[in-house]
N, C-alpha and C positions, 0 to 999 in steps of 0.2 A: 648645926647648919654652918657650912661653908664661910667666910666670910672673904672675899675681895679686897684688895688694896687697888685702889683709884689713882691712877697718875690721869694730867693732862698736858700733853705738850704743848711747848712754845704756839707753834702755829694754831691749834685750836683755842689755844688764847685768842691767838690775835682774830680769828674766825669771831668769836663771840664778843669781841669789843667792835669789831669794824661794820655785825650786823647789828650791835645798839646804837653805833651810831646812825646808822641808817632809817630804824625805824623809830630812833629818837627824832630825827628831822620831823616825821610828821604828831609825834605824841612822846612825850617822855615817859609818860606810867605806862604807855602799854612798853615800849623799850625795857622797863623796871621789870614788867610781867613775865616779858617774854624770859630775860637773861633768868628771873626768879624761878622759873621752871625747868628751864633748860640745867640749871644747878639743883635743883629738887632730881631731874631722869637722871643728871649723873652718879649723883650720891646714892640713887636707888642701883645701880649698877655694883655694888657691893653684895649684893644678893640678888642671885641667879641672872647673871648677866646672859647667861647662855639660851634665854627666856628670846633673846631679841632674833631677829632673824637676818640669816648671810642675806649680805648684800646679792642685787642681781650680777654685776660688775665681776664677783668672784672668781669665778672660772676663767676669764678674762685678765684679769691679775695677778693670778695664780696664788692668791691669799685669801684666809677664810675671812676676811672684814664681817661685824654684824653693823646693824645701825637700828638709832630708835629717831622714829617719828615726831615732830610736832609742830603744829601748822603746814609752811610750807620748807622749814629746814629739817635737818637729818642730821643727827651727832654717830658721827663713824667712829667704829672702837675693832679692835683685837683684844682677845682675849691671850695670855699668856701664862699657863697655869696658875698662879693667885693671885693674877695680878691683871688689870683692865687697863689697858691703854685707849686716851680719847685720839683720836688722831687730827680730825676734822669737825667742825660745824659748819655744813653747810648747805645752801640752794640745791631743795631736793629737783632742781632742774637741770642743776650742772650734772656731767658726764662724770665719773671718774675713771683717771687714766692714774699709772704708779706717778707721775709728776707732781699729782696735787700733794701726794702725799710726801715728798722730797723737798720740801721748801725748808 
């Protein structure tokens, strides 16, 4: 079996601290839950990341981005031959344009 190397950039750090802060305002353990899972999907992306499905946005950005689901955020990745990059976590209600991804 295949195995993945996981990077996460800078920015999708900072995606996943600035939505614990957020949902830490109204509860700190669900904040705990949330950021606990959200690092449980990524580390399962070490095996068969290819499992997630291209973003709608794709053809649009001229990149194969996939993303996985959870509640109402979305952790965006490319895949890179052995290697998974996270790009973003974010509001599955935001738009994606190449911007977000350029910070």
């Amino acid at each position: 079996m295949r195995k993945y190397r996981v990077e996460i950039t800078a920015t999708a750090e900072s995606d996943i601290l600035e939505v614990f802060k957020y949902i830490s305002s109204d509860s700190k353990t669900e904040a705990i839950k949330w950021v606990e899972e959200i690092e449980r999907q990524i580390e399962s992306l070490e095996k068969f990341p290819l499992r997630c499905s291209i973003i709608p946005e794709a053809q649009e950005l001229g990149k194969e981005y996939r993303h996985m689901l959870y509640g109402n955020y979305r952790t965006v990745f490319k895949v890179e031959g052995a290697k998974v990059i996270i790009m973003r976590v974010i509001h599955g209600a935001r738009l994606l344009n190449l911007k977000v991804f350029e910070k």
